[in-house]
N, C-alpha and C positions, 0 to 999 in steps of 0.2 A: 274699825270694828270687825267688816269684815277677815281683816290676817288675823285678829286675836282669836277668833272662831276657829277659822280653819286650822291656824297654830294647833290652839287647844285639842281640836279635832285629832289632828294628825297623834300627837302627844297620847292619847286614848287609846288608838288604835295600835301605837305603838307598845303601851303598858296591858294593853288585852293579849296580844299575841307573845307577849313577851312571860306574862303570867300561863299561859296555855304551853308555851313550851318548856315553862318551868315544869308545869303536873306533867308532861309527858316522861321531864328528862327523869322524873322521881318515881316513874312506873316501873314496876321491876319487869327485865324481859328474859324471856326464857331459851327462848329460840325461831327458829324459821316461823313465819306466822306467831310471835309472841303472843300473850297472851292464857298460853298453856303452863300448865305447872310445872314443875321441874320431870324430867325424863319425857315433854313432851314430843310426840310423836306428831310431825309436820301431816299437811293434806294429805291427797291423794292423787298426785299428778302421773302416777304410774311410770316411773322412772326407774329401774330395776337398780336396786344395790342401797337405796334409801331407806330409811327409818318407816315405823307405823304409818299405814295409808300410804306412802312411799312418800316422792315428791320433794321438792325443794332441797335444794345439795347437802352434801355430808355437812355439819356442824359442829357435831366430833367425830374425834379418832376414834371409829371402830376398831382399828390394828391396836388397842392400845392393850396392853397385860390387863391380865382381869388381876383386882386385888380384892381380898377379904373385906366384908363391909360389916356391919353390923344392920343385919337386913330384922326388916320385921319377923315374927315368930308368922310362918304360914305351913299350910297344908297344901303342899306343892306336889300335881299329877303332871307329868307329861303325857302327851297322846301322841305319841309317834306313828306316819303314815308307811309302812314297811311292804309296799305293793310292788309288783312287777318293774311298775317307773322307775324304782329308785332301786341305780346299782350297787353290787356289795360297794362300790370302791365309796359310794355316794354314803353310802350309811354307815360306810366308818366316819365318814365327815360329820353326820348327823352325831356318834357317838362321841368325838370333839366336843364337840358343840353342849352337846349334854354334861360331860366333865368338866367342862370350863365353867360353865351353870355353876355347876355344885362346888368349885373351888372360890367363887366369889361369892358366896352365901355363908351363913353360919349354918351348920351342920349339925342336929342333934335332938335328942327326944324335945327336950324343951324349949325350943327354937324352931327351925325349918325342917317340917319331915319330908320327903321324898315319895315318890312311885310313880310305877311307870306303865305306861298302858300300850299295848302294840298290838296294830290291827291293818288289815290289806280286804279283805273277801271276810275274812273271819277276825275275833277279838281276844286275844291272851291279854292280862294282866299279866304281867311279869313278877311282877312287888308288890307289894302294897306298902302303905304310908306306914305300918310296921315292923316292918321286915329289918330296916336297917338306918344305922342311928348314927354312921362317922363316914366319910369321904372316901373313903381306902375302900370300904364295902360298897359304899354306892360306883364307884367307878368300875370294881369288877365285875359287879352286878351291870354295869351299861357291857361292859364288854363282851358276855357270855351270852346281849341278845342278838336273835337271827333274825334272818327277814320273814315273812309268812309267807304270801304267795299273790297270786292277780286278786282286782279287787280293789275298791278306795268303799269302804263301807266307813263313814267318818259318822255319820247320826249314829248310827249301833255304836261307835266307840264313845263319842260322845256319851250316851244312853247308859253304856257299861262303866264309866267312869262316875260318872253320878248315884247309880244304885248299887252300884259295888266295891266301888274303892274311894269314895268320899263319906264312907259310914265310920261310926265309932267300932265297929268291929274288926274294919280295917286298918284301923291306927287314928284315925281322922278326931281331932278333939273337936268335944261337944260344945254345940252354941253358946252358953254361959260364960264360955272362956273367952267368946269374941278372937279368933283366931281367923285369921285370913286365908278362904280357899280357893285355890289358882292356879286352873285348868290351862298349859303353854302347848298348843297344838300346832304339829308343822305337817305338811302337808305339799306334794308336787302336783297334785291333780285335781281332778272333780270330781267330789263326791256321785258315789253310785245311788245311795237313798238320800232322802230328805235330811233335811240341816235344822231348817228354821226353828220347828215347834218344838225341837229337843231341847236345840239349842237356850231357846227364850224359857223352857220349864228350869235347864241348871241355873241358867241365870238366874232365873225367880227362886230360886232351892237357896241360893247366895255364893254361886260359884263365878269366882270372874275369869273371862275368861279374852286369852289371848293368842288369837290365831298367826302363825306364820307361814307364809305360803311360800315356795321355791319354784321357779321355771315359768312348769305351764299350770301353775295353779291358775282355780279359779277365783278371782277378784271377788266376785260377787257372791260367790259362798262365803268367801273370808269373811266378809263385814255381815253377814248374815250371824252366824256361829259368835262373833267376838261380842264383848261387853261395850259398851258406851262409854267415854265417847271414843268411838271408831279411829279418831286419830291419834289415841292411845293403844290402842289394842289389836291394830291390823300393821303386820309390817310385810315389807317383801324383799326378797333377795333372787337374786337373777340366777346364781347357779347356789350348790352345797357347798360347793368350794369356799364361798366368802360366809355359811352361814355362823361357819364360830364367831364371828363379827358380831357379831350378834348379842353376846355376855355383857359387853360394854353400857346396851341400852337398855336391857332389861335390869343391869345394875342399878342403873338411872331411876328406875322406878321403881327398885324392891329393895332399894336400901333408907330405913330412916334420917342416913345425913342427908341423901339428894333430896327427901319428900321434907327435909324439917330446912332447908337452907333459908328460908324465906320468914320462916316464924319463929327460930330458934332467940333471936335478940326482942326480947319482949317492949323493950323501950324504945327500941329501934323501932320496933314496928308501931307502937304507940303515936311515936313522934312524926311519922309517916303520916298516919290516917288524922293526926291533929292539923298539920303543913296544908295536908290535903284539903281537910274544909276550910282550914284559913283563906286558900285560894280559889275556893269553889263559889266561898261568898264574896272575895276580892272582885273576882269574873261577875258574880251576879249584879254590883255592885255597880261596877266600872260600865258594862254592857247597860245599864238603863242609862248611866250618865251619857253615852253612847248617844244613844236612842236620843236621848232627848238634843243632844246637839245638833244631830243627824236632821231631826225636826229645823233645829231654831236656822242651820244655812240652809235648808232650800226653804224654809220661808224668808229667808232675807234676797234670795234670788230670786225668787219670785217679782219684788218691789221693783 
């Protein structure tokens, strides 16, 4: 009596964990810390050259060519930091980095509009979200900008990006259309003024916003300034050199195929979350018959 117990027993325990690594193996994973959606951006282990938040090793090729996606229709500002720290040779890198942007995106009044905001001590707008509507202008338009002067005033850009170049006067379509507005801020240093309370007013205006810090930025501004959750929207990169890298993941999250991989097969996904509670009540099932044998041997050890 007792081996047909313990048998049994063993048999349980074996169809419980065998069940639980079934629903593991049917979780979809995304990346480093899975769990995140697609174009997820890993912790923040402060590891220079890594993804949002930094941390946990490359996943993908960053070196990889940026290709045309068909990204969502957004209202896309850059906030470029153009202060003393960053040398011309460094801000041609940044301007890379910015055309590579615009070559992996769809480009156009009725799709992705552009502009671009640059500030050091003081704030130019350079463009606005109207100014230009095809990839050949926008590339020129990064080329003919210059640096400004000392200075990391990022709240004031912040500030001026929100009240002046996310308006309908500046090109920015109006709420009703539901277009997505998204603030890609890079940055080597530490803000001169305050971050926080600008920061969380665009956010609350419905601007999301993604900080990139280079070198000797500062961490703790980054995640101050960026949109939630933080391991989307903070990245960092060790020098300018590696920032064109950069296009790769920000493709990851601003293209409808990366954001739809998951829920494009409807049946698929259906037949997922069906699997799923079949085994959730299998486990709920199996775990009391558990219990209760669990019970019946140590009362028979007991005697």
């Amino acid at each position: 009596m007792a081996r047909a117990l313990l048998a049994l027993y063993c048999c349980c325990v074996a169809l419980l964990t065998g069940a639980r690594g079934t629903r593991d193996a049917r979780r979809p994973v995304y990346g480093p810390g899975h769990g995140h959606r697609p174009g997820y951006r890993p912790g923040h282990g402060h590891r220079p050259g890594y993804g949002p938040g930094y941390g946990h090793g490359p996943a993908t090729n960053w070196g990889a060519p940026a290709e045309v996606c068909k990204s969502r229709p957004l209202d896309l500002i850059f906030i470029i930091d153009s202060s003393r720290s960053v040398r011309p040779a460094e801000f041609e890198k940044v301007k890379v980095f910015l055309s590579d942007m615009v070559d992996s995106l769809e480009i156009g009044q009725d799709v992705t509009r552009v502009g671009l905001v640059n500030y050091a001590s003081t704030v130019n707008i350079e463009f606005r979200l109207s100014a230009y509507h095809n990839k050949a202008q926008l590339k020129q338009a990064f080329s003919r900008i210059d640096p400004l002067s000392t200075g990391t005033m990022t709240g004031l850009a912040i500030k001026t990006a929100m009240e002046q170049a996310f308006t309908e006067g500046s090109g920015a379509r109006p709420q009703s259309k539901n277009i997505g507005k998204v603030a890609i801020i890079v940055t080597d240093g530490r803000p001169q003024d305050k971050v926080e309370d600008v920061s969380a007013a665009a956010r609350a205006s419905g601007i999301e916003i993604y900080a990139v810090g280079v070198d000797r930025a500062d961490m703790k501004s980054l995640r101050l300034m960026a949109s939630q959750p933080l391991d989307d929207h903070v990245f960092y990169v060790e020098t300018y050199g590696v920032i064109e890298k950069l296009t790769s993941k920000f493709r990851e999250t601003l293209c409808e195929e990366a954001r739809s991989d998951v829920s494009e097969d409807a049946c698929m996904c259906e037949a997922q979350i069906a699997f799923q509670k079949k085994v959730h009540h299998n486990i709920k099932e199996i775990t009391s018959k558990l219990d209760d044998l669990t019970r019946r041997v140590q009362q028979f050890r007991l005697r």
